[in-house]
Structures are given as C-alpha cells and as structure tokens.
VEXDREN-2710 file (C-alpha; in Angstrom, 1 decimal):
% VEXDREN-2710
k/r/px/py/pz
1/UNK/15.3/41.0/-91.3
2/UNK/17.5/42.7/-88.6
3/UNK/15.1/44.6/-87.4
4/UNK/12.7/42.4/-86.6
5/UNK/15.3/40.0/-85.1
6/UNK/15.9/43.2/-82.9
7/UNK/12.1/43.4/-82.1
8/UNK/11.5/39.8/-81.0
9/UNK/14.6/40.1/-78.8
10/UNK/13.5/43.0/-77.5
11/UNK/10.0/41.5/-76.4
12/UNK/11.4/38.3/-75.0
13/UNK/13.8/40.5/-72.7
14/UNK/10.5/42.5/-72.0
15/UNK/8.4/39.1/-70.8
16/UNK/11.7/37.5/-69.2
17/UNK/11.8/40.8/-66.9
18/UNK/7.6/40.9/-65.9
19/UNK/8.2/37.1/-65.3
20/UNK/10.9/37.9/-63.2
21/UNK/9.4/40.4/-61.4
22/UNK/6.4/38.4/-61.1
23/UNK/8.1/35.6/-59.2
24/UNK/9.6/38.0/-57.1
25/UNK/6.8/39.4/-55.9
26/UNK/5.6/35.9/-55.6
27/UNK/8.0/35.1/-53.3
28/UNK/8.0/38.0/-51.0
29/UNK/4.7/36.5/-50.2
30/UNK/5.1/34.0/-48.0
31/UNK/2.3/33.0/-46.1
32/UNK/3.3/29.7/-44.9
33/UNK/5.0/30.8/-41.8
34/UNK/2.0/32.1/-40.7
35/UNK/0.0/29.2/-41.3
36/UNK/2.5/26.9/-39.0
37/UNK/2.5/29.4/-36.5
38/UNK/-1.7/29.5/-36.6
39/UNK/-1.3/25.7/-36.4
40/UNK/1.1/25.5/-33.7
41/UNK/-1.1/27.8/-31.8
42/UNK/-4.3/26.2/-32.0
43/UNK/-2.8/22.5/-31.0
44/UNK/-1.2/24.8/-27.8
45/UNK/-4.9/26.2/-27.0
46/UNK/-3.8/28.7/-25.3
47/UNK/-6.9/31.4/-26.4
48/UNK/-4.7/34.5/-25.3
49/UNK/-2.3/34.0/-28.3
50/UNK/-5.7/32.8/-30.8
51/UNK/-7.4/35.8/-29.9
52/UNK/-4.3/37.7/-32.3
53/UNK/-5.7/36.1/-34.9
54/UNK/-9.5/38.2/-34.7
55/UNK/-10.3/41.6/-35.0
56/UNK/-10.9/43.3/-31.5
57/UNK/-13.7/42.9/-30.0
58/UNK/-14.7/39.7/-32.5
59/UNK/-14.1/37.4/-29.8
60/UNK/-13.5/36.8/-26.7
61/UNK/-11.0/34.3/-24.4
62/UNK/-13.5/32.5/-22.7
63/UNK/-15.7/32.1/-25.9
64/UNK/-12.4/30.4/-27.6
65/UNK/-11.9/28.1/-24.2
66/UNK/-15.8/27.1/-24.3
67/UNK/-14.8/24.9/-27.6
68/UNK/-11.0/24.5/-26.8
69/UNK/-11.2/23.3/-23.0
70/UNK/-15.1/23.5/-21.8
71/UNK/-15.1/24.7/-18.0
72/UNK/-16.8/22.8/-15.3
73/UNK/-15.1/19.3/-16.2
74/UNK/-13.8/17.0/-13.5
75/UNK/-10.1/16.0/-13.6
76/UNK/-11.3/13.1/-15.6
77/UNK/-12.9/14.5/-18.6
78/UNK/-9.9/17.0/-19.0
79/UNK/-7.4/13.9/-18.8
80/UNK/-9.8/12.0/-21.5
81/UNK/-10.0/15.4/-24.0
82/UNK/-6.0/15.5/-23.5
83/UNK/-5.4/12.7/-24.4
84/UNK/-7.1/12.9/-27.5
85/UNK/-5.3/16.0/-27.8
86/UNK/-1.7/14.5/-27.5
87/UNK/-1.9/12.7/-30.7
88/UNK/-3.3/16.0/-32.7
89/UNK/-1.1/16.9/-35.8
90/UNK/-0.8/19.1/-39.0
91/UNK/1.1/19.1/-42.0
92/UNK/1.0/22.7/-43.8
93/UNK/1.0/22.2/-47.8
94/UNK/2.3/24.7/-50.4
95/UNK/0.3/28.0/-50.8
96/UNK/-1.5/28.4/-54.1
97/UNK/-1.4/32.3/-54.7
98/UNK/-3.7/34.2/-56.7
99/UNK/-2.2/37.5/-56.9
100/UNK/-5.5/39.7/-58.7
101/UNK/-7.2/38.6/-55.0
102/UNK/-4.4/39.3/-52.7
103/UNK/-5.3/35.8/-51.3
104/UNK/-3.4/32.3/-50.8
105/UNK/-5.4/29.4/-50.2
106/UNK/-3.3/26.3/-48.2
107/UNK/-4.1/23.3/-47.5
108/UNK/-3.5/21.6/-44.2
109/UNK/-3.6/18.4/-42.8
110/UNK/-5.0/17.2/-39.7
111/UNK/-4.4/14.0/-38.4
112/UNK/-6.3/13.1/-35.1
113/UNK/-6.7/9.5/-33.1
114/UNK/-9.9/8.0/-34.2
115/UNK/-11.4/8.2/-30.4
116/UNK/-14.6/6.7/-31.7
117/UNK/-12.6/3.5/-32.6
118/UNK/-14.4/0.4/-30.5
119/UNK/-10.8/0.1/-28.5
120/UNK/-11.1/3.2/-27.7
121/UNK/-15.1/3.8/-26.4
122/UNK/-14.3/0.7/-24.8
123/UNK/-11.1/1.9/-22.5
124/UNK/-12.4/2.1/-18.8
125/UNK/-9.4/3.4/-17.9
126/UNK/-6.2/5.8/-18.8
127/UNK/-3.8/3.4/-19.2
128/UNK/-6.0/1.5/-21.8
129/UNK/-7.2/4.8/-23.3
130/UNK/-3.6/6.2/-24.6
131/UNK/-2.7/2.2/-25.5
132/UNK/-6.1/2.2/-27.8
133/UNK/-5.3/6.1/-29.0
134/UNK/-1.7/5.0/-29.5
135/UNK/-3.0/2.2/-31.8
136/UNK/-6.1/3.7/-33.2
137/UNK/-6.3/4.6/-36.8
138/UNK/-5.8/8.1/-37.8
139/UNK/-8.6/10.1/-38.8
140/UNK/-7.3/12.8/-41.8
141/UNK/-9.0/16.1/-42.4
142/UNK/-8.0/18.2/-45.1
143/UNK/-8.5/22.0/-44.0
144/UNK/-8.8/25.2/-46.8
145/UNK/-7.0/28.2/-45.0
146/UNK/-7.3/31.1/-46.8
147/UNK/-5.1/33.8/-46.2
148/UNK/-5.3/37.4/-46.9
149/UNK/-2.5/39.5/-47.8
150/UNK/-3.5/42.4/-49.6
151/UNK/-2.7/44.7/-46.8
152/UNK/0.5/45.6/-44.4
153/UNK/-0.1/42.3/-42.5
154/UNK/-1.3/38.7/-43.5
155/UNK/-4.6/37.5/-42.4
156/UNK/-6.3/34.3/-42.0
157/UNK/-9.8/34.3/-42.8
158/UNK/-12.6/32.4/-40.5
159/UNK/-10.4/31.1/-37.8
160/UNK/-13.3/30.4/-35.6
161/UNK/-14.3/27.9/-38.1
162/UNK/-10.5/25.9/-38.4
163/UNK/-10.3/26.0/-34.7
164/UNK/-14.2/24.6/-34.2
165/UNK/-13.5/22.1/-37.1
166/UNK/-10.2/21.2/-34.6
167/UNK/-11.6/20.8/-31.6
168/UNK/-14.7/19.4/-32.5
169/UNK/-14.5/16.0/-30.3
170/UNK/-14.5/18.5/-26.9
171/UNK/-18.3/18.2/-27.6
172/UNK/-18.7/14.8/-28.8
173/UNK/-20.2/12.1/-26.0
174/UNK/-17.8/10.0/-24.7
175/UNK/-19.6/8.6/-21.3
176/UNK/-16.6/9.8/-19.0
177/UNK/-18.0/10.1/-15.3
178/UNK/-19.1/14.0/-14.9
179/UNK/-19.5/15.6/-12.2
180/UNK/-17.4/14.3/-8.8
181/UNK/-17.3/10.7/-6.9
182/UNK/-19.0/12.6/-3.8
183/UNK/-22.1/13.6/-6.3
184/UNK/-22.9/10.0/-6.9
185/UNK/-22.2/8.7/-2.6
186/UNK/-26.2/8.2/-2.3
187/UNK/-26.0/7.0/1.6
188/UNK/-23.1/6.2/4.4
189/UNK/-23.5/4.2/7.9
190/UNK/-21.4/3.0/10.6
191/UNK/-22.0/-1.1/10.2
192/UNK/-23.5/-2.1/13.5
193/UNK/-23.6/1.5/15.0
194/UNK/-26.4/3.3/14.5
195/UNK/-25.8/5.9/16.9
196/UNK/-21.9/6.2/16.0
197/UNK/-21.3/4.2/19.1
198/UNK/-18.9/1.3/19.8
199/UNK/-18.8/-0.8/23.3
200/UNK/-16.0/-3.4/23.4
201/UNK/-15.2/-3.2/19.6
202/UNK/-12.1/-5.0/17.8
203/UNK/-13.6/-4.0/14.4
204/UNK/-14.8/-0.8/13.4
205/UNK/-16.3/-0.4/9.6
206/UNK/-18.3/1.9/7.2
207/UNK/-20.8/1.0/4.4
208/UNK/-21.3/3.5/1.4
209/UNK/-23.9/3.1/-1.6
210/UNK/-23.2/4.7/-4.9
211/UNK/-26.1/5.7/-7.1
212/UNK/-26.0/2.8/-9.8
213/UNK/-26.1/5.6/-12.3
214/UNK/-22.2/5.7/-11.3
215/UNK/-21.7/2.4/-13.5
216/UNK/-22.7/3.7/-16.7
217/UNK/-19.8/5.9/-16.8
218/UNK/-16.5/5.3/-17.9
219/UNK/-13.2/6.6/-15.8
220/UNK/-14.8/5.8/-12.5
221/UNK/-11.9/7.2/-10.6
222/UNK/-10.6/4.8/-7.6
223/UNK/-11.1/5.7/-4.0
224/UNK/-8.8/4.9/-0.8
225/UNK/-9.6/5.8/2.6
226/UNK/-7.8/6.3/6.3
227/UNK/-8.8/5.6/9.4
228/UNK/-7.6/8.2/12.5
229/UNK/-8.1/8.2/16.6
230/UNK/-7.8/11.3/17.3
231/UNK/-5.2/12.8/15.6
232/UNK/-3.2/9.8/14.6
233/UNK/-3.5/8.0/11.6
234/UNK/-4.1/4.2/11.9
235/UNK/-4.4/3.0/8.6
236/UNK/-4.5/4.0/5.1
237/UNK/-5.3/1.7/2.2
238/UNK/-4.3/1.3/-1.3
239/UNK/-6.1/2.4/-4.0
240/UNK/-8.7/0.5/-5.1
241/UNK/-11.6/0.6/-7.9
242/UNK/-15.3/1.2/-7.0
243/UNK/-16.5/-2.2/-7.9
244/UNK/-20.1/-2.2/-6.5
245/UNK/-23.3/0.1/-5.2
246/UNK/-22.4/-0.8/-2.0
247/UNK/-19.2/-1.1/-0.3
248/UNK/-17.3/-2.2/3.1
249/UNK/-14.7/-0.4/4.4
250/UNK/-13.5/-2.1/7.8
251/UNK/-10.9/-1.5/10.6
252/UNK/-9.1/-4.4/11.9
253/UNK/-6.5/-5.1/14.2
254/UNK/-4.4/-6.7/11.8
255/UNK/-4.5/-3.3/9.4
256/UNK/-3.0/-1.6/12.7
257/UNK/0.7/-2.5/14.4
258/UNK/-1.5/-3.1/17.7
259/UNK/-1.0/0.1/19.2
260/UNK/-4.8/1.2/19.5
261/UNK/-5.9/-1.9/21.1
262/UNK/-5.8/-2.4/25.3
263/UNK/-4.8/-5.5/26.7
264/UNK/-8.6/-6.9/26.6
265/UNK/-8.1/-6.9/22.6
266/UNK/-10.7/-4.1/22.5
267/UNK/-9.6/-0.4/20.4
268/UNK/-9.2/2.1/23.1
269/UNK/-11.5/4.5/23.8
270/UNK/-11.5/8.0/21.7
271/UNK/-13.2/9.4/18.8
272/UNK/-12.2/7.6/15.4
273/UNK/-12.7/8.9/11.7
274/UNK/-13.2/7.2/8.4
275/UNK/-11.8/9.6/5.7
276/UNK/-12.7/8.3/2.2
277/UNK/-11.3/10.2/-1.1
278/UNK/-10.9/9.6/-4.8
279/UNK/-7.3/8.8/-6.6
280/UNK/-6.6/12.4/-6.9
281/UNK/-7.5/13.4/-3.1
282/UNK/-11.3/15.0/-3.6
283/UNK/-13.5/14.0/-0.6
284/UNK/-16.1/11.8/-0.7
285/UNK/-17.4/11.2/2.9
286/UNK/-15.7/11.7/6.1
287/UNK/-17.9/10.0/9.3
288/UNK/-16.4/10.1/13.1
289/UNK/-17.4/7.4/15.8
290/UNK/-17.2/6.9/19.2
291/UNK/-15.5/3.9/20.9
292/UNK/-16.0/3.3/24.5
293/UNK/-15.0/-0.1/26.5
294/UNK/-17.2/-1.0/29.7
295/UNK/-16.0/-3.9/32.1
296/UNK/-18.8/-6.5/32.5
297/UNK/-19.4/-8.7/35.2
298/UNK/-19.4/-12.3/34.8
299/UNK/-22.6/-13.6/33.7
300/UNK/-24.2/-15.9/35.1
301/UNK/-24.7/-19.3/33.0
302/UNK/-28.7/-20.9/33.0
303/UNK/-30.4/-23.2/30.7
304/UNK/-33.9/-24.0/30.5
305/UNK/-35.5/-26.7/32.3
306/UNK/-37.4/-28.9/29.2
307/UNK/-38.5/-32.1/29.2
308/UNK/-37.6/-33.7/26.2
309/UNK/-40.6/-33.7/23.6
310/UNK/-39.6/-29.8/23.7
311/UNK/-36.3/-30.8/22.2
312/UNK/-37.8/-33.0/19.5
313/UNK/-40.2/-30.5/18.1
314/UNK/-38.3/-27.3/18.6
315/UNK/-35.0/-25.2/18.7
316/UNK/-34.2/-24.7/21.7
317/UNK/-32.1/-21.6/21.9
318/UNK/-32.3/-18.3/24.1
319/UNK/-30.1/-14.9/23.1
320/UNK/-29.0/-12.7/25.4
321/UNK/-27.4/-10.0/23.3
322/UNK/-29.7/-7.6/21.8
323/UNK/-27.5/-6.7/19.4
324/UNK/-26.9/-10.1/17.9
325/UNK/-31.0/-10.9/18.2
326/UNK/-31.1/-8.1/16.1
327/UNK/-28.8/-9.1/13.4
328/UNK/-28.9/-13.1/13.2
329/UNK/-31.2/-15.1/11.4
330/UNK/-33.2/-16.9/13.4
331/UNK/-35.1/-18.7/10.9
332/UNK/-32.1/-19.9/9.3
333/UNK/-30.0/-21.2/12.8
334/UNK/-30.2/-24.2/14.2
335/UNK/-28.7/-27.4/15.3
336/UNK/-26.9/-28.6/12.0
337/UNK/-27.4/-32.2/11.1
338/UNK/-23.6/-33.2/10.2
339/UNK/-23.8/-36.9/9.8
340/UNK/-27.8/-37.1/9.4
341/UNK/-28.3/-38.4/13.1
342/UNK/-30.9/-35.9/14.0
343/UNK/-34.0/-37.2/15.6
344/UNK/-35.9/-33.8/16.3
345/UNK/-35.3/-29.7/16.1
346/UNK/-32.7/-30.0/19.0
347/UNK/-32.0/-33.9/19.2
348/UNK/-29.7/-36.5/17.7
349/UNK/-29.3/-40.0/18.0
350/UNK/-26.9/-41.7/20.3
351/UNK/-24.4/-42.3/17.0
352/UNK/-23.8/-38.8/16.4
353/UNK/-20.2/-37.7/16.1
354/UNK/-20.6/-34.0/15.8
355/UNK/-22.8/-31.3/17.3
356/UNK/-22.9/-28.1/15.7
357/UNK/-25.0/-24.7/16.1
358/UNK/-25.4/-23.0/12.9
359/UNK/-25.5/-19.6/14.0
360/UNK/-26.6/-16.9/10.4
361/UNK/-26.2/-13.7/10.6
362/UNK/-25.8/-10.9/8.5
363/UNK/-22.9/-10.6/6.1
364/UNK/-21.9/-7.5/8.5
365/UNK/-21.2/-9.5/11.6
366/UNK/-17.4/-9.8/11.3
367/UNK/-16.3/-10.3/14.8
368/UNK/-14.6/-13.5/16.6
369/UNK/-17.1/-15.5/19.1
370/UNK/-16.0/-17.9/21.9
371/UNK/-18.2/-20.9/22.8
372/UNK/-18.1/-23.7/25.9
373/UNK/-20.1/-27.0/25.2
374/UNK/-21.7/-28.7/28.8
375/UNK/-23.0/-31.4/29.5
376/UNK/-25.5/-32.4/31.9
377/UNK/-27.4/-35.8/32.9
378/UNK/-30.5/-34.1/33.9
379/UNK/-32.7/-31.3/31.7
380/UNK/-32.5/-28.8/34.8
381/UNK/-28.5/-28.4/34.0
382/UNK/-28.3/-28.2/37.5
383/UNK/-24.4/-27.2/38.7
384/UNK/-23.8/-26.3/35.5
385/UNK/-22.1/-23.0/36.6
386/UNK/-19.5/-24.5/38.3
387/UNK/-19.2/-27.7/36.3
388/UNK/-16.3/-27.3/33.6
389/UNK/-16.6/-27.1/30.0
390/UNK/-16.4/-30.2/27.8
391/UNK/-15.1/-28.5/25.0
392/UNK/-14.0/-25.2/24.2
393/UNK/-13.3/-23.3/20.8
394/UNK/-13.9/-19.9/19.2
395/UNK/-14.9/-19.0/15.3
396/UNK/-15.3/-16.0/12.9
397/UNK/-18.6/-16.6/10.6
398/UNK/-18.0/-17.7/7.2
399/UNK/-19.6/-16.1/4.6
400/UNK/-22.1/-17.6/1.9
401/UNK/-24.3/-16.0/-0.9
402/UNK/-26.6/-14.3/1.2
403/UNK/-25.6/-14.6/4.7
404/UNK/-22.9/-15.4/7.0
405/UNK/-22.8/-17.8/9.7
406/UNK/-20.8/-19.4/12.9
407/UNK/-20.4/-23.0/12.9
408/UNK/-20.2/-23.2/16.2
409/UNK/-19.5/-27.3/16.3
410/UNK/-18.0/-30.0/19.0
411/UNK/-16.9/-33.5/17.5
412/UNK/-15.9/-36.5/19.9
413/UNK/-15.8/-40.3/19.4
414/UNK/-18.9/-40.4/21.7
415/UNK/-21.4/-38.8/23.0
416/UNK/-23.2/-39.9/26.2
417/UNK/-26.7/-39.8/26.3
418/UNK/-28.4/-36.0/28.1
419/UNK/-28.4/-32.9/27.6
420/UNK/-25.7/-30.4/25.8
421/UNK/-25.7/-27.2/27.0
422/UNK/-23.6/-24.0/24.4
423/UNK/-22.8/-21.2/25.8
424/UNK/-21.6/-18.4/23.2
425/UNK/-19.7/-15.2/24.1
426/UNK/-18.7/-12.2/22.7
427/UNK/-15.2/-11.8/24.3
428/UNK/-12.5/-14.3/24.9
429/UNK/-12.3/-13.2/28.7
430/UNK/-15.8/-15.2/28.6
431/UNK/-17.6/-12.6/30.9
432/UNK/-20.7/-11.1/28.1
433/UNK/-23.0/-13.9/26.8
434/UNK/-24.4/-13.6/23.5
435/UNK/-26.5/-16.6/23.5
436/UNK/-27.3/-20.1/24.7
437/UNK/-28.8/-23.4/23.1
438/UNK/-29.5/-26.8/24.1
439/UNK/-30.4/-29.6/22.9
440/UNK/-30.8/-34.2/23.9
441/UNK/-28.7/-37.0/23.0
442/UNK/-31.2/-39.8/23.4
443/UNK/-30.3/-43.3/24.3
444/UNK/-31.3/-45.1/20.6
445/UNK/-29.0/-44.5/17.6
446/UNK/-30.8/-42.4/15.0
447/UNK/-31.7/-46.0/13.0
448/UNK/-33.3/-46.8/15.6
449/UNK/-35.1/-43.7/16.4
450/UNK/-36.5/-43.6/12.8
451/UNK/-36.9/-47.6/12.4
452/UNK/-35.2/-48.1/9.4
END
C-alpha cells in the first residue's frame, strides 16, 4: 500500500512540473505587446514603420499610403478623412495560444465614428462635421490577428488585410469638393468694362461664375479677395462662403479710408487688381484694370421741341451716354404714375403732386446719379441753359427681382401747367450728361382729362 502511495505521488509531482513548465513557456510568449504596438502604428499611418511588419520587397510605402492617405486630395478631403480618423480606437483582448501551431489568435476591437450617420453626410462644414462625429454612434469591428511565433521573432499574419479592413472609409463616397475652387471658376469679367478700362469710376467690381456642378459638393471652401493699385493694398475682405453661380465682388469708396480717390470723388488713375483666393490661400482668379479720369467740358443742356400729342402717346426721353443706353432698360423706364394722375406716356394732369422718371437698369449699375428738374412755359425749352433748376437731387438705383432702377422723382404742392425738362448726370460736378426726358403738365386735372 506504501508503494503505490509512493507511485501516485510520484506522478502528481511529475504532472505538477509539465504543468509548470507548460505555463512557463506560456508566458514567455507574449504576443500582446506586439499587437498594441501594430495597433498604435496603423492609427499613426505612418507606412515607413508598417512596412516592418512585411517581408521585403512584399510591399511598398506608397502602396500602404494609396489606402492609408490617397495622394491627389485637396486640403479638404484630407481634413474630412482626418477627422474620421481622430476618433479611430482599439482595444487589444487576451491572446488565446495554441502552442502545437506556434500561433496566438487575438482579438481586437475597433471602434470608429459612424461617418455614414445622417448628421454626419449632412455636415457642410468642419465645425459641424467633428460636432456630428463627436456625437455619432460608434461603429465596432471585431478584428482576428493571428500572430506567429514559432520562430526568433513574432509575426503578424496578413497585415495588409487589418490595415485595408481599417482604413476602409478613405474609399468610401463622401461628396467632399475634389479637385480645387479655381477648377470649378467657369468665367470672370470686369462689370461694366469690357476692355479692363475705367473713365471717371468711383466703383470698381468683378463678376465670377462657378460651374453649378460646385453645389453638389460638400466643404465648399470660402473665398476672400483684395483689391491693390499698384502695389498697395486697398482692401481685403472677410471670409465669406460661395453662395451662388455667380458672384459680385465690388470696390467702393467706403471699403477704402479715401486715400485712392482725387478730389472729383473719382479713384485715381493707375492699374488696379482683384485678387480672389480660397480660406486656405489657393488662387482662384487674379484680373488687373485700368482706371483713367478725363476732364469733360460742360455739356450743353437741349430738349426737344414737341408739340404736345407727342407727349400723350410717347416717352419722351433722349440718352446721351452710350454706356448707360447700353445697360438700361428702355422698355421698362418711363414716367412713373405716383398718384394715378397720368394722362398720356409723358403727361399728367394738373393735380399731380409728384413727377418721377423710373430709370431700370441692370442689377450691375451701382453708381450715384445727379438730376436737375426745369421748367419751361413753352415746348421749345427755350433759355433753358441759363434758367436755374427747380429742383435738384441725386439717387443710387434700388434693386428689385430682376432689375434695378433710379427713381429719379420731384414732389411739390403744385405744379404749373408746361413742360418739365430732367436732366440726369453722371457726376456731381454736373458737367457729363447721361440722359434727358421731358414730359406736359396740362391745364385739366386728370378727372377731368379722363371724364370721370
């Protein structure tokens, strides 16, 4: 009975020492550590350290970089993928060994911001884009490493395929603007200067058209733009978003502390440049112009000489500006009918309290005009160019749906019957005439005119 008491005891030392031994040679294979550091690595990107993980000549850098951080993105599809990538994580679970393979198999966790969350396909902008990431959902993966260790040095098996599996939304669609601001900059003009030449000019301004293809993109970087004379910088704006195809970018005195401007209110002579850039400082368009100021004489002031069924039946106006032919609206002017006392095209009744041209142009016609009302017995105005004006005013158009237009009005408590005379000019020193109009006050009130 000794005996075999010896015998068992001797077998349970025997199993207590392989057990021993087999927990020691358990734990001097570790495999975690190089797991983390795998990890670690492939949130980092950097491809120089990954590329330790192959076997020479099994991959190269740029391969790794053409899933990690595609090349030929714009500042704005990198900022979008990093963001995504700031809220990557992993959690490294225990290795399960099996020691007849020489492998360990661990499983990791891999959190990631759902970035096909509505909130987040939804963000137009960064700041909106890390609020929706920062409240997004979590999508989990669970990834199987398996790790070699049967020789000197431990080994992780198919990294390719862990670091794909990672970065697989670099290649998901995510309608971020490719491509640069300039690309999508179809067409650029000098408003009311064809030839990139300014006479007389208090305003200067640009019009660009984006491709309408630009608006179905998401991170539409903002744009500012400067304006320079020469060498010195006049004005720089704010930062603004792209809002429309096409847009206006003006110069204006009151953008400026005054300095570029002579004493005739004009900008001085010199060659001026409209630089316009996106948020980050790439180029979109730069375009020069040329200002020049000429001294006119004073023009002489004439009216037609109508007989007054011309002023019933039709507008009697006369431009003489080509510029402003060009871009008014002819159809669309005339003598505006305030207090419904019109008797004709270019007539009102002796009860009228306001006369008023309606001058449209287009919506590009920015600048100031200066007007004198006459008045004159007889339809030949005759004296009228030394007679003083009755009334004297100056307007900037206001701007409707689909035009703009100078109200170009005189209101008294009465109006003697004749003939008004308006006089419209481009500068307040009164010396360039734009255009003229003319038109009856007739003895009868409109009632009676109309017989009712």
């Amino acid at each position: 009975m000794r005996d075999i008491k010896r015998i068992i005891s001797g077998l349970l030392t025997v199993c207590i020492i392989i057990t021993a031994a087999g927990c020691n040679k358990q734990e001097a294979v570790d495999v975690r550590p190089l797991c983390e550091t795998f990890f670690n690595d492939v949130k980092e990107g950097n491809a120089s350290k990954l590329l330790s993980y192959f076997e020479p000549s099994e991959i190269t850098s740029e391969e790794l970089n053409a899933v990690i951080r595609p090349s030929g993105l714009n500042e704005e599809q990198y900022a979008y993928l990093d963001a995504i990538k700031k809220t990557m994580a992993f959690t490294v679970q225990d290795p399960i060994y099996d020691m007849e393979s020489k492998q360990a198999t661990v499983f990791v966790s891999y959190y990631l911001a759902d970035y096909s969350s509505q909130e987040v396909t939804s963000a137009k902008d960064f700041a909106s884009l890390e609020t929706a990431l920062a409240s997004a959902q979590n999508n989990i993966q669970t990834l199987n490493v398996t790790v070699d260790f049967s020789g000197d040095t431990q080994k992780i098996l198919e990294p390719k395929v862990l670091i794909d599996t990672v970065y697989a939304y670099t290649s998901a669609e995510n309608d971020v603007m490719p491509g640069k601001l300039k690309d999508y900059c179809t067409k650029s003009e000098f408003v009311l200067a064809p030839e990139r030449v300014y006479t007389n000019a208090a305003e200067l301004g640009i019009r660009i058209t984006f491709n309408k293809e630009l608006f179905g993109y998401r991170f539409i970087p903002d744009i500012r733009y400067s304006v320079s004379a020469d060498d010195e910088v006049l004005y720089t704006s704010d930062v603004f978003a792209v809002s429309e195809e096409v847009m206006r970018l003006d110069l204006t005195k009151d953008m400026t502390d005054g300095s570029a401007y002579n004493d005739s209110g004009f900008l001085k002579d010199g060659v001026y440049t409209f630089t316009v850039t996106d948020d980050r400082g790439n180029e979109i368009i730069t375009m020069k112009c040329r200002v020049q100021n000429k001294t006119y004489e004073k023009e002489e002031i004439t009216f037609q000489n109508l007989k007054k069924d011309h002023y019933l039946s039709n507008l009697v106006f006369d431009f003489k500006d080509e510029d402003m032919k060009t871009n008014a609206y002819i159809y669309k002017s005339g003598w505006w009918d305030y207090d419904n006392t019109s008797v004709g095209k270019s007539a009102f009744g002796s009860n009228t309290k306001t006369l008023g041209f309606s001058l449209a142009v287009n919506k590009d016609i920015t600048n100031e005009l200066y007007y004198d009302y006459y008045y004159s017995k007889d339809a030949d105005f005759k004296g009228i160019k030394d007679a003083e004006p009755l009334f004297s005013s100056s307007c900037k158009p206001s701007v409707y749906d689909d035009q703009s237009c100078y109200d170009l009005d005189y209101t008294a408590e009465k109006f003697e019957p004749g003939f008004y005379g308006i006089v419209v000019y481009s500068d307040a020193s009164k010396t360039h005439i734009v255009m003229t109009a003319a038109c009856i006050v007739v003895k009868e009130s409109s009632s009676e005119v109309k017989g009712t």
